[in-house]
C-alpha distance (Angstrom), angle and dihedral (degrees) to the residues before:
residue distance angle dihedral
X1 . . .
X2 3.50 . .
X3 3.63 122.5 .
X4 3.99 114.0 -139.8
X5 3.79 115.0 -144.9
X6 3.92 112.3 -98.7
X7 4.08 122.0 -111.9
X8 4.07 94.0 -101.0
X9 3.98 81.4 65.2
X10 3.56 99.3 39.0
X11 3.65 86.2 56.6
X12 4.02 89.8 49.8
X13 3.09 93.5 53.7
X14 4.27 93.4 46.0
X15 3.45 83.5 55.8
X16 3.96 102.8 52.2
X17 4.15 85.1 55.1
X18 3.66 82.2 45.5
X19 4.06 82.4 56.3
X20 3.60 89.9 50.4
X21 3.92 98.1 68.6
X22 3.63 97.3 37.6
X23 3.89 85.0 104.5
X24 3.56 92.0 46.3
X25 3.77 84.8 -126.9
X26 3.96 115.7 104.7
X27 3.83 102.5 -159.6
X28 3.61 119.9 -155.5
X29 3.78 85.4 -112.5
X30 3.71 97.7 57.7
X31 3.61 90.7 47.3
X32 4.20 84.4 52.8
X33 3.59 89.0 50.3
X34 3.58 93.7 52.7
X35 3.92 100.4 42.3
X36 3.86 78.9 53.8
X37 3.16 100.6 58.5
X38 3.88 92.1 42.3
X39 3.82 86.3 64.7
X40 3.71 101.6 41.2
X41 3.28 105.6 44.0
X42 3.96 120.6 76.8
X43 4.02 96.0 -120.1
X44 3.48 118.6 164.6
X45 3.71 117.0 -120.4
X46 3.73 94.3 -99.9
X47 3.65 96.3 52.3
X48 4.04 89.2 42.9
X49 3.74 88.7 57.3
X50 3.83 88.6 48.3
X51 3.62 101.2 49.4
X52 3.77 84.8 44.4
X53 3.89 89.8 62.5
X54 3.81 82.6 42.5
X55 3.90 89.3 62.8
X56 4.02 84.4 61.2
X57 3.56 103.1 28.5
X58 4.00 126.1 62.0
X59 3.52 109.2 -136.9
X60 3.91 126.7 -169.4
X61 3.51 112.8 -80.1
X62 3.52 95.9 -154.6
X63 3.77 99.3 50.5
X64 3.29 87.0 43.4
X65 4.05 93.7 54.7
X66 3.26 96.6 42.5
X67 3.71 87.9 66.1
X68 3.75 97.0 66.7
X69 3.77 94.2 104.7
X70 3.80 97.8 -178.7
X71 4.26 116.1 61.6
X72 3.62 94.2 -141.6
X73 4.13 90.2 63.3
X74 4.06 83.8 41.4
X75 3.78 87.4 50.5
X76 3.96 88.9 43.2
X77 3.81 95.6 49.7
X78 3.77 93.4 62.5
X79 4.28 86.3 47.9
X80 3.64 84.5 65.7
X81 3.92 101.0 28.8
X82 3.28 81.8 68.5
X83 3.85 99.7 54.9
X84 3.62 88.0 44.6
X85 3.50 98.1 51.4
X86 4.02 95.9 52.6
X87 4.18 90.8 38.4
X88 3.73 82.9 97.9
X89 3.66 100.9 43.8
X90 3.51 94.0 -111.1
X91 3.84 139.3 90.2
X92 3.88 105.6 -166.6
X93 3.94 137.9 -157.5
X94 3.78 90.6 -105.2
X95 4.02 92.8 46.3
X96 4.24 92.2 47.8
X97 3.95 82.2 56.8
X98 3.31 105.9 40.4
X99 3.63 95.3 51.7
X100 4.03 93.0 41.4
X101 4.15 88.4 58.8
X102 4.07 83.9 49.3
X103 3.74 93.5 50.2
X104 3.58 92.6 45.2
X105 3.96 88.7 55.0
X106 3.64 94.5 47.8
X107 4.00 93.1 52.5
X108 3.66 89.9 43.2
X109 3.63 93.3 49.0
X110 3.83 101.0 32.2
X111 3.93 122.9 107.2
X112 4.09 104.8 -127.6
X113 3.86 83.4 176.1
X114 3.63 99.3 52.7
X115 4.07 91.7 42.0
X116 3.40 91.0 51.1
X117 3.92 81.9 49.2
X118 4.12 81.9 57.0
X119 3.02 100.6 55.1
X120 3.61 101.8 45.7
X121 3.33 100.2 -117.9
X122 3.98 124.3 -165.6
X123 3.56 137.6 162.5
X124 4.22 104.9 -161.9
X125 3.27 130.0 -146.6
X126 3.70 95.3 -112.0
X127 4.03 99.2 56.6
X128 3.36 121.3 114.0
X129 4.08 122.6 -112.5
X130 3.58 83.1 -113.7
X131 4.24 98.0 58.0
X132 3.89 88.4 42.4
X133 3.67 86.1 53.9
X134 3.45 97.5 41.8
X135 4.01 89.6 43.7
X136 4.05 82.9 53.1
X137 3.45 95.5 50.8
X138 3.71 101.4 53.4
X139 4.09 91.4 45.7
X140 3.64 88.5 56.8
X141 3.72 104.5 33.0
X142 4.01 87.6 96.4
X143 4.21 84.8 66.5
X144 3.62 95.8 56.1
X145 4.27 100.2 40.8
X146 4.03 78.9 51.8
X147 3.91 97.2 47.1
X148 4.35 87.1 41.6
X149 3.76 89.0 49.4
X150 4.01 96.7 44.2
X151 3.36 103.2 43.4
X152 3.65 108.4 37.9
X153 4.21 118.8 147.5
């Protein structure tokens, strides 16, 4: 039986075609990394023929993003945002903005409390002040690469 991928993907994936236009430049790389996709991934035939207009079509990115309803696909879509926005060799204006207003709605919008949850998180009695610490540091290292890369002079 094959298993379909759920809506919270869909919508990932929606959104990295989204990505793909921000530019207004389709590259023949994108397009190869979306007719890829299209023929790896176990889409149902409705979401195929969506995606497929999405090739075509740009779509809001936002609306789009803010349809990821699980933070492990939002977490995922900036894996392969990433990918996507280097296929072509270059990572433009438009793309360093677009995906800066996405990361700032994921953090905003992101649980810390119920990834920590996740992960199974514990700090025992018997660590040291220095593993807490270091434990502390690497949980909330995202916040301060963010705040360097937002607010620089």
């Amino acid at each position: 039986m094959i298993e379909y991928v759920t809506e919270s993907q869909f919508y990932m994936w929606r959104t990295l075609f989204a990505v793909a236009h921000v530019d207004n430049i389709v590259t023949s790389e994108e397009i190869r990394f979306m007719v890829e996709a299209l023929e790896d991934i176990p889409f149902t035939e409705e979401q195929r023929r969506v995606l497929t207009d999405d090739i075509g079509e740009p779509r809001d990115i936002v609306q789009m993003f803010e349809r990821i309803s699980e933070a492990k696909y939002q977490a995922a879509f900036f894996k392969f945002a990433r990918d996507l926005v280097w296929v072509d060799g270059h990572y433009g204006k438009e793309e360093r903005d677009i995906m800066l207003k996405l990361k700032e709605i994921h953090v905003r919008n992101i649980n810390l409390d119920d990834l920590i949850g996740k992960v199974d998180l514990e700090f025992e009695e018997d660590y040291s002040e220095k593993q807490k610490s270091d434990v502390k540091e690497t949980v909330f290292s995202f916040r301060k690469q963010f705040l360097k890369d937002r607010f620089k002079g």
